[in-house]
N, C-alpha and C positions, 0 to 999 in steps of 0.2 A: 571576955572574949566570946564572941557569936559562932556558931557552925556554920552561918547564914551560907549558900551558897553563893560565889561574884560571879554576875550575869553581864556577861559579854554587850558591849555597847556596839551598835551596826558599823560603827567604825574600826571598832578593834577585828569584829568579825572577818570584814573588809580587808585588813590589812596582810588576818593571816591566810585569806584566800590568794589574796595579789601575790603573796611574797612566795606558796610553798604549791597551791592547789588550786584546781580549774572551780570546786567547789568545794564547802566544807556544812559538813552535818553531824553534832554533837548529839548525844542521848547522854541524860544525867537521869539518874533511879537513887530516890529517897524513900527508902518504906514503901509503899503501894505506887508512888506517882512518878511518873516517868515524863519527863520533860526533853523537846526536840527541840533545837536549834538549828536552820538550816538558811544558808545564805542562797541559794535556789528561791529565783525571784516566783517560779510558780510551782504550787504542792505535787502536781501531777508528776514534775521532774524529782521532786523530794522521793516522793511514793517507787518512782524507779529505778533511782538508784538502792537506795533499800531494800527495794525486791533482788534485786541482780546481787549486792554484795550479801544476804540471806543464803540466795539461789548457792552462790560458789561460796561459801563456807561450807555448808550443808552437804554439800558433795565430795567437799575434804574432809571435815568430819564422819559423816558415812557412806564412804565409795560402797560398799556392800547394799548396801538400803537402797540406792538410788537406783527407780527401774521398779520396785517394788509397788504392786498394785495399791497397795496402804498409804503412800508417800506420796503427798501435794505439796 
């Protein structure tokens, strides 16, 4: 039996965007490498939403820190 990771085929992708979500973007982390999957037909929208759900975790995470000259 293998660890192999099973890699979403563009259709299954598809399906569980249709059925649950406007968009869907996976991150998998094996040792050093960090693998995205994201059905965002162009990276620029990939890269924004990531920024924006980073942005608001980060602020629930540290309400205190935020505002902080040290904090980008």
């Amino acid at each position: 039996m293998t660890n192999s990771p099973k890699y979403l085929t563009k259709e299954e992708l598809e399906r569980i965007r249709g059925d649950h979500f406007d968009e869907v973007i996976m991150l998998g982390v094996k040792g050093m490498n960090i693998h995205l999957v994201s059905s965002c037909e162009d990276p620029i929208d990939t890269c924004s939403i990531l920024e924006h759900a980073a942005d608001e975790n980060f602020r629930r995470l540290f309400p205190h820190a935020y505002g902080n000259e040290y904090v980008h």
